[in-house]
VOPA-757749 format. One record per residue (C-alpha): residue number from 1; x negated, z negated, y. Coordinates in steps of 0.001 Angstrom, whole numbers, plus 500000, padded with zeros to 6 digits. Example, Ala and Ser with C-alpha at 12.3 -4.5 7.8 and 13.67 -1.06 7.14 Angstrom:
2
REC / 1 / 487700 / 492200 / 495500;
REC / 2 / 486330 / 492860 / 498940;
This chain:
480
REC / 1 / 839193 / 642078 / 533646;
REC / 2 / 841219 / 640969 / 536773;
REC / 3 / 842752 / 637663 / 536700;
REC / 4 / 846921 / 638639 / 537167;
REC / 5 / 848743 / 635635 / 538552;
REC / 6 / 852370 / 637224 / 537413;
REC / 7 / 853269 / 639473 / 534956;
REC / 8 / 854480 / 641798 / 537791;
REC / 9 / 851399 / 642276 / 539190;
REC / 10 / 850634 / 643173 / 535470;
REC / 11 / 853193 / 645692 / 534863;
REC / 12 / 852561 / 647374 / 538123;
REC / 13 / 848488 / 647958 / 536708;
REC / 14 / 850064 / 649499 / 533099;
REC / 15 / 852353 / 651603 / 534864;
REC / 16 / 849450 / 652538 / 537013;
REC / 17 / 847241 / 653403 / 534282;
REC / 18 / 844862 / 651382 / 535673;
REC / 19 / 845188 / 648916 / 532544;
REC / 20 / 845858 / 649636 / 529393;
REC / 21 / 847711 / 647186 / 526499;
REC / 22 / 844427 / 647741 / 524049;
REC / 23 / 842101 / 646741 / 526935;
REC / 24 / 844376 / 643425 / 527878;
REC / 25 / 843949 / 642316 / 524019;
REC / 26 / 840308 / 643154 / 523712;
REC / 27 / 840403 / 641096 / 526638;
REC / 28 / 841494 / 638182 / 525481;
REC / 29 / 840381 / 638487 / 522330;
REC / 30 / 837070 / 638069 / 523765;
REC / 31 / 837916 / 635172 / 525563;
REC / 32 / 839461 / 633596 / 522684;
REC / 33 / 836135 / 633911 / 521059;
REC / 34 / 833995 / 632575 / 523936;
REC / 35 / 836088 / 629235 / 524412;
REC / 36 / 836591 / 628449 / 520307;
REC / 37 / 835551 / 625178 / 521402;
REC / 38 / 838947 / 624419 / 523540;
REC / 39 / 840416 / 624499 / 520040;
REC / 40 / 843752 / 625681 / 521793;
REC / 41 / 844123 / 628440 / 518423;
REC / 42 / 844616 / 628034 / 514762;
REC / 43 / 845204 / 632079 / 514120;
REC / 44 / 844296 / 634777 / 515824;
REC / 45 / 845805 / 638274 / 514683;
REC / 46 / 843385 / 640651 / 516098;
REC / 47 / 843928 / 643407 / 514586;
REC / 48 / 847419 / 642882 / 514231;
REC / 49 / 847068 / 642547 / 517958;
REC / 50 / 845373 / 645958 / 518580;
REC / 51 / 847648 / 647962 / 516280;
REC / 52 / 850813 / 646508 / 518494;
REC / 53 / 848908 / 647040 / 522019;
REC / 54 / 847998 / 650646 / 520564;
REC / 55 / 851895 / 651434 / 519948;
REC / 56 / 853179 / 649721 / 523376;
REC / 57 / 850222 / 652079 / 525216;
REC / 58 / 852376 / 654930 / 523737;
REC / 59 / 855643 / 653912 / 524779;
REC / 60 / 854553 / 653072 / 528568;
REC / 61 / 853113 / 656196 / 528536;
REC / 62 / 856557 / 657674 / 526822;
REC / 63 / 859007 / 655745 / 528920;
REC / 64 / 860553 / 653769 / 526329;
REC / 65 / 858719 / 650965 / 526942;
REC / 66 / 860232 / 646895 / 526581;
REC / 67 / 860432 / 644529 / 529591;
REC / 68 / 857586 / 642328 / 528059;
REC / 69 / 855487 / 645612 / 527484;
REC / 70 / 851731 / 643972 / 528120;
REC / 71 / 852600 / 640307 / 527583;
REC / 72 / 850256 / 638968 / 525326;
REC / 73 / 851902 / 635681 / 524110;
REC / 74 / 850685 / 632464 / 521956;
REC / 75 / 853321 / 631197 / 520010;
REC / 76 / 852966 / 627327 / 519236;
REC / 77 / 852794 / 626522 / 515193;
REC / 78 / 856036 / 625362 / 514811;
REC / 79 / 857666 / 628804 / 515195;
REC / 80 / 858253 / 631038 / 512107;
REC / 81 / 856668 / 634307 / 512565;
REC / 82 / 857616 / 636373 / 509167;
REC / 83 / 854237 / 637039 / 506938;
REC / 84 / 852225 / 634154 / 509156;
REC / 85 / 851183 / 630843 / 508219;
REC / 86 / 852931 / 628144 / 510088;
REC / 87 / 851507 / 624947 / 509597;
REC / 88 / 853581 / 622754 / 512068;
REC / 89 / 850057 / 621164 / 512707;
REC / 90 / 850432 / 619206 / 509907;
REC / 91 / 848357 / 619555 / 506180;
REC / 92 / 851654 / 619088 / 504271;
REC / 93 / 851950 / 623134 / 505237;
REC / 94 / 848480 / 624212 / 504988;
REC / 95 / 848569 / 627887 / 503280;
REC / 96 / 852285 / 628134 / 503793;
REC / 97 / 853464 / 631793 / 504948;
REC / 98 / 856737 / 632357 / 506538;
REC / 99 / 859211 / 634228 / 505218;
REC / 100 / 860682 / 635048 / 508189;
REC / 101 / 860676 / 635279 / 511773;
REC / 102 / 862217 / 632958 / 514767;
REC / 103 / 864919 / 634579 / 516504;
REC / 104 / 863267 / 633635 / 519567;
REC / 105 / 860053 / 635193 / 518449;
REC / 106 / 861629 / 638227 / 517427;
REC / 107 / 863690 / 638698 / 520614;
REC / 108 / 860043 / 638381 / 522581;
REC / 109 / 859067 / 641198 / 520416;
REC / 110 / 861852 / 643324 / 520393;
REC / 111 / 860763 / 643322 / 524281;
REC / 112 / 857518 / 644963 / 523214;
REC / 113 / 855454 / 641008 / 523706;
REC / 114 / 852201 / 641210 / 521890;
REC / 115 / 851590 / 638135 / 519964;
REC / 116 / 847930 / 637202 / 519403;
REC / 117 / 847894 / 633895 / 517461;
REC / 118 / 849166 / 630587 / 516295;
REC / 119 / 848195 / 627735 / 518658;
REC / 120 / 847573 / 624062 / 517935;
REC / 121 / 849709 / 621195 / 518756;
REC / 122 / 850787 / 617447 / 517830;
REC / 123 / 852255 / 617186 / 514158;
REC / 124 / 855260 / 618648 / 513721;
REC / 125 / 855834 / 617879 / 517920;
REC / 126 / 855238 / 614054 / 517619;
REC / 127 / 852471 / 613338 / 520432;
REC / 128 / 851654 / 613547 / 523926;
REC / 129 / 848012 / 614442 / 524306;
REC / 130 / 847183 / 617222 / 520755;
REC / 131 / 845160 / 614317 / 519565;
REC / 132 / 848008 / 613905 / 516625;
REC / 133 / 846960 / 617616 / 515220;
REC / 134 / 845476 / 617702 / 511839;
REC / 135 / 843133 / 620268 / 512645;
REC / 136 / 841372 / 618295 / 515900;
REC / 137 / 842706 / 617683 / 519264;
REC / 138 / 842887 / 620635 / 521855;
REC / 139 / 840537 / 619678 / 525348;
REC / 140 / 841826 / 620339 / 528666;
REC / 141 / 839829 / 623638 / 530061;
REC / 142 / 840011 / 622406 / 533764;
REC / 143 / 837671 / 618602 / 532521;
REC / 144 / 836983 / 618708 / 529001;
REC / 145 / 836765 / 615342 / 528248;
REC / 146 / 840514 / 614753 / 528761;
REC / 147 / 843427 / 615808 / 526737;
REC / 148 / 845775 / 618696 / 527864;
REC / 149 / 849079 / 616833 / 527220;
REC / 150 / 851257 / 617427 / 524298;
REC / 151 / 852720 / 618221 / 521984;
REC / 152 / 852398 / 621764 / 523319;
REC / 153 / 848591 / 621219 / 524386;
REC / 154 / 847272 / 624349 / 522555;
REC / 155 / 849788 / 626855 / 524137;
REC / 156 / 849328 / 625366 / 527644;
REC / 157 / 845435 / 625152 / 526885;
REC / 158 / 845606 / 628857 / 525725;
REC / 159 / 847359 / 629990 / 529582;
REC / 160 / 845142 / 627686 / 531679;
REC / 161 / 841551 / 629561 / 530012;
REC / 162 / 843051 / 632582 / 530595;
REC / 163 / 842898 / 632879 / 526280;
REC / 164 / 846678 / 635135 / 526160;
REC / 165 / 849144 / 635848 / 529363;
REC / 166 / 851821 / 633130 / 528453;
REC / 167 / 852893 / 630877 / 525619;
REC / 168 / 855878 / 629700 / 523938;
REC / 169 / 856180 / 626088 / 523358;
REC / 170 / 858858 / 623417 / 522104;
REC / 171 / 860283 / 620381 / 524137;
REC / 172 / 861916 / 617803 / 522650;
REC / 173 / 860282 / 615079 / 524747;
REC / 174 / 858363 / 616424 / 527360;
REC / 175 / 856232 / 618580 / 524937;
REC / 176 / 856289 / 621928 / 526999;
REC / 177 / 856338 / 619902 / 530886;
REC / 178 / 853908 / 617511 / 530047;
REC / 179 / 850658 / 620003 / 529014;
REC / 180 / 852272 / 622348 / 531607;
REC / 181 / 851374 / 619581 / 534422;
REC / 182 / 848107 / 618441 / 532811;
REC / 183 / 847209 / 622100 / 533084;
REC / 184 / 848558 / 622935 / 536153;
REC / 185 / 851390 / 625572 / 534951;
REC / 186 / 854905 / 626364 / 535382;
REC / 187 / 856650 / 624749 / 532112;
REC / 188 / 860139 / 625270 / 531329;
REC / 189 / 862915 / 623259 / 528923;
REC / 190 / 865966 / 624902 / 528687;
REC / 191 / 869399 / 623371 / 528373;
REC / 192 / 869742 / 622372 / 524701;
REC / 193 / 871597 / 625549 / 522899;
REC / 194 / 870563 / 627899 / 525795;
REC / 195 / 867845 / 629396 / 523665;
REC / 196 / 868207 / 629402 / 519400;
REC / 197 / 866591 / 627081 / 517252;
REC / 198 / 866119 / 629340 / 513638;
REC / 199 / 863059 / 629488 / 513078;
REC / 200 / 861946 / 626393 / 514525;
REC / 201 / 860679 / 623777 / 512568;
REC / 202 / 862708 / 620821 / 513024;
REC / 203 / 861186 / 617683 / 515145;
REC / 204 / 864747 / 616250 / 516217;
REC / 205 / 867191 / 618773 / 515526;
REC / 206 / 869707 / 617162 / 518578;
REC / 207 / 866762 / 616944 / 520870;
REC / 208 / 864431 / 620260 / 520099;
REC / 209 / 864004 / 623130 / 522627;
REC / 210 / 862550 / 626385 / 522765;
REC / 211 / 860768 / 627020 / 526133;
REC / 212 / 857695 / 628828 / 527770;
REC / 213 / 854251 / 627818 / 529343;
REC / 214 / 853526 / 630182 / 532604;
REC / 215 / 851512 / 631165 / 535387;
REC / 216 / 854525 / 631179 / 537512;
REC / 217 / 858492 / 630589 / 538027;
REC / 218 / 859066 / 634751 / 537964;
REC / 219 / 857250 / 634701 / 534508;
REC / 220 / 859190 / 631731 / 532986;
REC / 221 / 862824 / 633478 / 534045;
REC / 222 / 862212 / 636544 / 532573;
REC / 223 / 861013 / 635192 / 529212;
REC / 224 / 863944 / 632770 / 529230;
REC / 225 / 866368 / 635427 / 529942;
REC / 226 / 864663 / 637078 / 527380;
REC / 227 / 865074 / 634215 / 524645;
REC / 228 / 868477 / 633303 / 525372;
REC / 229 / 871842 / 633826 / 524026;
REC / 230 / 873965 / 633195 / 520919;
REC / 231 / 872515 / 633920 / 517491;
REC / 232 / 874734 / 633974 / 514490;
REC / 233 / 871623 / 632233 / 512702;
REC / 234 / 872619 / 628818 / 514712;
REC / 235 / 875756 / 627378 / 515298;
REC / 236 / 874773 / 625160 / 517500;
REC / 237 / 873730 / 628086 / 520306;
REC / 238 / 875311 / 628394 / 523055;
REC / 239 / 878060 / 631638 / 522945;
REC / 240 / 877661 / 631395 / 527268;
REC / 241 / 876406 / 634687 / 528396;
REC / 242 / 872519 / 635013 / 529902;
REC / 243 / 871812 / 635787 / 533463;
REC / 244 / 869612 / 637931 / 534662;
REC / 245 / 867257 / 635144 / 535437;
REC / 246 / 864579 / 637305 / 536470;
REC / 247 / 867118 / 639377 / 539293;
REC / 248 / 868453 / 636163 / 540899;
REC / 249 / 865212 / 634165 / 542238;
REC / 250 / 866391 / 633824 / 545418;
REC / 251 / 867785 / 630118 / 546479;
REC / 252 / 869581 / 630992 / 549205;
REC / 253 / 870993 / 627784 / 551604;
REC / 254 / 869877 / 624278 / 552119;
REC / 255 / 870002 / 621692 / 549064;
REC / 256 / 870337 / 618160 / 548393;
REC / 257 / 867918 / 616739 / 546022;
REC / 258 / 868101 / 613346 / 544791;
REC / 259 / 864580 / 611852 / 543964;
REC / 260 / 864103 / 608803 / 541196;
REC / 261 / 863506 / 605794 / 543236;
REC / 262 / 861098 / 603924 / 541022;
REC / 263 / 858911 / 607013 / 540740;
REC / 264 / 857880 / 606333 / 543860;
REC / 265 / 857833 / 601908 / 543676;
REC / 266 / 856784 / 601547 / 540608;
REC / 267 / 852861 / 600231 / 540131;
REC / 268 / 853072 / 602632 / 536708;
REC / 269 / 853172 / 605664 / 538615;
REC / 270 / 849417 / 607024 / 539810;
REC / 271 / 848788 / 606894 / 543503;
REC / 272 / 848068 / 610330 / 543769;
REC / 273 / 851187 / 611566 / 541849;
REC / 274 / 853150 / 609784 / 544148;
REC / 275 / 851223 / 611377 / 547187;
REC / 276 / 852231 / 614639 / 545858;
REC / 277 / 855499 / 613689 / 544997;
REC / 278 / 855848 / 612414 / 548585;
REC / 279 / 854487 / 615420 / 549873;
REC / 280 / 856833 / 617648 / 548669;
REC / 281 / 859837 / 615447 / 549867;
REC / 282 / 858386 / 615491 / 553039;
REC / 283 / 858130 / 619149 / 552865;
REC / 284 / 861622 / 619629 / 551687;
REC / 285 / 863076 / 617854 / 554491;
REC / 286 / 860971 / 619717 / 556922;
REC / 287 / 862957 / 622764 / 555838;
REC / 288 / 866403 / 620976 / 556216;
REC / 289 / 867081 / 620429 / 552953;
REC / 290 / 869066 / 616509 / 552629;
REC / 291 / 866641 / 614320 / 549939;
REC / 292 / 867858 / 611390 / 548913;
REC / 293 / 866862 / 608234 / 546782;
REC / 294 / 868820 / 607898 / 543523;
REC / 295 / 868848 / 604759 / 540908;
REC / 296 / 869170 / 605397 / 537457;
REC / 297 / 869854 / 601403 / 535845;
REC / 298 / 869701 / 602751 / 532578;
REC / 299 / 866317 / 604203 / 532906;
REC / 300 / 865073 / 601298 / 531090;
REC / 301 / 866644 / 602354 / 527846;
REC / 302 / 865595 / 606315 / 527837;
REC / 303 / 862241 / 605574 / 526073;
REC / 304 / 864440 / 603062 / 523132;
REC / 305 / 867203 / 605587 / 522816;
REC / 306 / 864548 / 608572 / 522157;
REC / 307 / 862411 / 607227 / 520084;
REC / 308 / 865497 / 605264 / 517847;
REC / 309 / 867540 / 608342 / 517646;
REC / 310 / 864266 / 611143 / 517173;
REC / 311 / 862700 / 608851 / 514724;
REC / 312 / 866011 / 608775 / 512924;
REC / 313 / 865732 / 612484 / 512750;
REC / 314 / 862750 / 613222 / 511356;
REC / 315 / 863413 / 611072 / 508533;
REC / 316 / 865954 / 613473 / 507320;
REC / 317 / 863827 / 616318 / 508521;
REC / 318 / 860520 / 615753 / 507050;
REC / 319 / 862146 / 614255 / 504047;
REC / 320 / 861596 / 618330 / 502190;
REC / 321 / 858084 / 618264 / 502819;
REC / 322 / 858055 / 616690 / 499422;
REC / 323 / 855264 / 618740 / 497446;
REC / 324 / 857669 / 620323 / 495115;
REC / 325 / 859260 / 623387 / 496498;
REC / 326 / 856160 / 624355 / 499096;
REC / 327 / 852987 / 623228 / 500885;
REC / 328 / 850518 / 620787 / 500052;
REC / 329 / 850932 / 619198 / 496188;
REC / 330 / 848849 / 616103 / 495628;
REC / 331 / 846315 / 617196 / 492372;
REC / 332 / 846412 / 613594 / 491178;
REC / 333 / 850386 / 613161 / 490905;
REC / 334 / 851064 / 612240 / 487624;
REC / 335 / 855042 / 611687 / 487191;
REC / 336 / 858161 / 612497 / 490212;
REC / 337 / 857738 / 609505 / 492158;
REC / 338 / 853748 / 609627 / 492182;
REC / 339 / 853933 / 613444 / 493350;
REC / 340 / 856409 / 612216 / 496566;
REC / 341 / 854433 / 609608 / 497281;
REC / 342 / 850780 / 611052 / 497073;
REC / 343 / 851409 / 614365 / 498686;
REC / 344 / 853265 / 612770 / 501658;
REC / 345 / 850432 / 610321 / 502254;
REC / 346 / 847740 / 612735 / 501768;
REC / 347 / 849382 / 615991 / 503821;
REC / 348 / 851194 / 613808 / 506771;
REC / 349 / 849133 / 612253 / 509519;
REC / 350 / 849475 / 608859 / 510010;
REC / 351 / 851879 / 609327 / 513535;
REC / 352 / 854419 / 611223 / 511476;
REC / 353 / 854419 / 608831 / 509031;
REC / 354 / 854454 / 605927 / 511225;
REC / 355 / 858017 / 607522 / 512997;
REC / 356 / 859222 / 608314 / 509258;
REC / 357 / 858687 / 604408 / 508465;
REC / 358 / 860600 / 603760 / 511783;
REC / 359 / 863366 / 606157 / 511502;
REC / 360 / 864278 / 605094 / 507519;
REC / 361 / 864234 / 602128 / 508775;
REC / 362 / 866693 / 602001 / 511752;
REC / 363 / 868840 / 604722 / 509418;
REC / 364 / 868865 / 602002 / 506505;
REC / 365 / 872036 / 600169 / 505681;
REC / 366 / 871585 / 596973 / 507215;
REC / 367 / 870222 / 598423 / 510273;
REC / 368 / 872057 / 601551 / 510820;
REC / 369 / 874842 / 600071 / 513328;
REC / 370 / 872338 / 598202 / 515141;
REC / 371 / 870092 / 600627 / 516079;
REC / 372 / 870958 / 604450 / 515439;
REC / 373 / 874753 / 603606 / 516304;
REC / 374 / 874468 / 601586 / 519196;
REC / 375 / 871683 / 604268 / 520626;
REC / 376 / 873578 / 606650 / 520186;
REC / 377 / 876392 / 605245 / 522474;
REC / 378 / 873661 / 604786 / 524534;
REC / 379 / 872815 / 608369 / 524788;
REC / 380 / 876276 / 609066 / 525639;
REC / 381 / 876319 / 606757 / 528766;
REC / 382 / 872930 / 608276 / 530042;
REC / 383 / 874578 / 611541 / 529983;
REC / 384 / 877746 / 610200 / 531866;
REC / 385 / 874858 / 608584 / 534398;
REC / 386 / 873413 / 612073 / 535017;
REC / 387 / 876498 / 614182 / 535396;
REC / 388 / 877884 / 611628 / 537667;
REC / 389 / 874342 / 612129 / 539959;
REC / 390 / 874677 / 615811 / 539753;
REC / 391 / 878246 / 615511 / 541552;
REC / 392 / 876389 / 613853 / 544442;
REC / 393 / 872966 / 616476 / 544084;
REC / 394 / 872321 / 619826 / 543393;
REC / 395 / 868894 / 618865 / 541658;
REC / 396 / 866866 / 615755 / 541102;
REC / 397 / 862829 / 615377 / 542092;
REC / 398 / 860573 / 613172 / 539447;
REC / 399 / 856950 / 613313 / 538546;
REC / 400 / 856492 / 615324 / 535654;
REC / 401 / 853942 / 612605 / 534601;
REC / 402 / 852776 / 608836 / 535892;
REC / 403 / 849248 / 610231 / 535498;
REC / 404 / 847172 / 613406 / 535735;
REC / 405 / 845837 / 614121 / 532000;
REC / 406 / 843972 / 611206 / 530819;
REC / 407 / 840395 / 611349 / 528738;
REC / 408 / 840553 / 611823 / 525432;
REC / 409 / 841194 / 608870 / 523111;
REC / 410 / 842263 / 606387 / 525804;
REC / 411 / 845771 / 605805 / 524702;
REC / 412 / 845459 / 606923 / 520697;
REC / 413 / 844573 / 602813 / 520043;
REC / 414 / 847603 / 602104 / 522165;
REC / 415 / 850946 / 603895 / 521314;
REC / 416 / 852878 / 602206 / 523692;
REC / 417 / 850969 / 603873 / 526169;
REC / 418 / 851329 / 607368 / 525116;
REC / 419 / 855048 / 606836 / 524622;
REC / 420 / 854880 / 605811 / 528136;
REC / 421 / 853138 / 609091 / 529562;
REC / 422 / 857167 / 610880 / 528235;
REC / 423 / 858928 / 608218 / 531001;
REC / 424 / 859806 / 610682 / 532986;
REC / 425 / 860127 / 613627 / 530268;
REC / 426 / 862804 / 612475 / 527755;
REC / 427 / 865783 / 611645 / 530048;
REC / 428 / 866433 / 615619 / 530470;
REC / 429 / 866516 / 615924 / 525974;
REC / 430 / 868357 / 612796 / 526002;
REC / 431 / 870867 / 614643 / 527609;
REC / 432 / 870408 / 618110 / 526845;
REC / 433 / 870357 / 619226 / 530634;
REC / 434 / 867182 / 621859 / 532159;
REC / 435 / 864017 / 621096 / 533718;
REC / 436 / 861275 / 622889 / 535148;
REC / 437 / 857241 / 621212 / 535779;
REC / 438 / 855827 / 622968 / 538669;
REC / 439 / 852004 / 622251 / 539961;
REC / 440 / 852184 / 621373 / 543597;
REC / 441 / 849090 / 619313 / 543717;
REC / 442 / 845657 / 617808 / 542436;
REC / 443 / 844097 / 614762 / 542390;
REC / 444 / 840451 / 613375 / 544160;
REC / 445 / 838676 / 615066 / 541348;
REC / 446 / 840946 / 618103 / 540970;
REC / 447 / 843180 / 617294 / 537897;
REC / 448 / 846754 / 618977 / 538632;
REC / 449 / 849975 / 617361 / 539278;
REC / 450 / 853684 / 618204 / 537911;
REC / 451 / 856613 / 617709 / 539413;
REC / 452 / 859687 / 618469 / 537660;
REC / 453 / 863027 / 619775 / 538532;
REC / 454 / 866413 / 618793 / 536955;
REC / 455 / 869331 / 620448 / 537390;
REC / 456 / 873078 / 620189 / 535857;
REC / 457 / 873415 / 622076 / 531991;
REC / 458 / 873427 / 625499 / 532300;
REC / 459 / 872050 / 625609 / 535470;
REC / 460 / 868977 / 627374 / 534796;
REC / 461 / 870054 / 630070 / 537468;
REC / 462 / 869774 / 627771 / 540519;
REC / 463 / 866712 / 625973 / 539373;
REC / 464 / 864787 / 629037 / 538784;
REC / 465 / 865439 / 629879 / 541805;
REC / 466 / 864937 / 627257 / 543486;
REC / 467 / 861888 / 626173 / 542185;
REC / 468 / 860383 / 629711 / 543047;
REC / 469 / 861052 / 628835 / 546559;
REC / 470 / 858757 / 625652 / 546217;
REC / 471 / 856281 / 628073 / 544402;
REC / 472 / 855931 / 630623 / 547261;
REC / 473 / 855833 / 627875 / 549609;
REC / 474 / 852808 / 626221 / 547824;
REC / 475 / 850428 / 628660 / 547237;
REC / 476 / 847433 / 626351 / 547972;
REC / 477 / 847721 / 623140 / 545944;
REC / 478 / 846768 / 619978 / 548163;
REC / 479 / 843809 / 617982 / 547245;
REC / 480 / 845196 / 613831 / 547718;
């Protein structure tokens, strides 16, 4: 089967009749098969899969065809998917079937998307390398012995091994950028309320996004525009009307991009993500566009004001998984208070119930106007800090990581490490506003690099856009 790059490239094939929708599954089905070991799937639905490429043959043939006709998607296991298990990678949901489907998965199908499984990821979203799953961490198909990021690792696992077409992740961290960089794809987080949350289960409900892992910019704006839009389901969507992302990837004039500083100072950050990152200034302002340095002082309090106001969260969140209206039960409960407390301990992991712990806590009475109060004051004042850049810039330039993807196990003794690998991750869902990782570089020993885009709310347009420029301009990663 030829390797297609872009989903254009793809369509032009079907329409061709040179590939068919049946052959693309069998496809990856195969693959799927042949690279078990990556552990990037929980589910496959094979023949669920065939019957749906069978029916989207007929309709190419027909005319009547969707826009995603041929995408074979992954969906990440915190999305409902209505008579499918979703398991949030956690054992508290092991055997649970969804009633119902995600609006953003059903909008993907309503497109004519194929969806081919369930992939693995971080408990319930809480990680940054899949090591947190309860069914075994996902390895990075590019070195093996290194994680793929998380807490999307499975879906961006599934793209890189060429195991479905594209995936759709969640972000409410850095969980669809950060495996999208470790694995050398385009990953995309959304303004928060660009894309609906029903259907998602709930992380961090102010913090959670809905957002795709791809082979390229094109791919990412077309599922996006795709996704988007209000939903009656969530009031907290966004009513804005959806461009036509996938129509309007053309920049068009010179830009001025403000680039973090300390991304570039700072003794955390990997020499050869700062080569890259320095490369692609350098490039930039080759092509006359104005880059500029920018300081963010408050950059010292994203990582407190995530993890304070997400931890807060999913103690209300997590607080149904209770074994008494679904998922796991614990056999030896013997009395209320014995059933809450042995199915929690036996079906949650110990990260989820480590930020549990933490979030009662900083939620409790004594605490609550020291911690989730002030933080979230805090919050508010990053957001002022970034608005007030983006009156200055029309985008800002980090690294989407300080490292290239690490080997496995490293940081799991060490949390203060992982939380550090989200540095430069959490500032865009501490204030809601988009970002895009694109790979525009390796290391010595050919790990990728990330660098991610900003740009102001709702300004997925012009960062589409723009970062498809940057694509088509790098082609050829550079070996530093």
């Amino acid at each position: 089967m030829k390797y297609y790059s872009s989903f254009r490239s793809l369509q032009q094939d079907l329409h061709q009749g040179t590939v068919s929708c049946r052959a693309l599954v069998d496809y990856y089905l195969n693959r799927i098969a042949q690279q078990a070991h990556l552990n990037a799937f929980l589910a496959v639905y094979a023949e669920e899969a065939r019957q749906e490429a069978a029916r989207i043959d007929a309709k190419l043939a027909a005319g009547t065809a969707g826009k995603l006709a041929g995408m074979v998607i992954g969906i990440k296991d915190l999305l409902c998917y209505a008579n499918h298990g979703v398991h949030g990678g956690s054992r508290i949901l092991n055997g649970f079937v969804s009633q119902f489907t995600a609006t953003a998965v059903q909008r993907l199908l309503d497109e004519d998307a194929i969806i081919i499984g369930r992939q693995n990821c971080d408990e319930f979203g809480m990680g940054s390398s899949n090591e947190n799953s309860a069914y075994g961490p996902v390895l990075n198909a590019r070195d093996e012995s290194r994680v793929p990021g998380g807490s999307s690792g499975g879906s961006a696992v599934a793209v890189q091994a060429d195991l479905c077409f594209a995936s759709i992740g969640t972000d409410t961290g850095g969980s669809v950028r950060q495996p999208a960089a470790f694995c050398g794809l385009v990953g995309l987080k959304p303004t928060y309320a660009r894309v609906s949350r029903w259907g998602l289960l709930a992380y961090a409900s102010s913090f959670d996004t809905i957002g795709p892992i791809t082979r390229c910019v094109e791919d990412a704006a077309l599922i996006l525009e795709v996704m988007a839009g209000a939903d009656e389901q969530d009031s907290t969507v966004s009513q804005q009307p959806v461009p036509a992302y996938s129509e309007k990837l053309e920049a068009g004039g010179l830009k001025k991009i403000g680039y973090f500083r300390d991304s570039l100072e700072s003794d955390g950050v990997d020499p050869s993500v700062k080569a890259v990152l320095r490369q692609t200034i350098d490039r930039l302002e080759a092509e006359g566009h104005t880059v500029v340095p920018v300081d963010f002082p408050l950059a010292k309090y994203y990582l407190p004001t995530y993890y304070i106001l997400t931890t807060a969260e999913v103690s209300s969140n997590l607080s149904r998984y209770d074994g008494v209206r679904y998922g796991h039960r614990s056999p030896q409960a013997v009395d209320l208070d014995s059933l809450y407390r042995l199915s929690r301990t036996e079906g949650l992991g110990a990260e989820a119930r480590k930020r549990i712990l933490l979030g009662t806590f900083v939620l409790s009475a004594n605490y609550y106007d020291a911690y989730y109060t002030k933080a979230q004051r805090v919050r508010r004042l990053i957001k002022e800090e970034i608005e007030q850049h983006f009156e200055q810039v029309d985008f800002l330039l980090y690294p989407t990581t300080p490292s290239v993807a690490f080997p496995l196990g490293e940081k799991s003794s060490d949390p203060l490490k992982e939380f550090l690998a989200d540095i430069f991750t959490v500032q865009a869902n501490v204030t809601g506003v988009p970002a895009l990782s694109l790979p525009l570089g390796t290391d010595s020993q050919g790990m990728p690099v990330g660098i991610q885009i900003l740009a102001p709310a709702f300004g997925e347009e012009k960062l589409l856009a723009f970062a498809n420029t940057l694509e088509i301009q790098d082609q050829a990663a550079v070996s530093v």
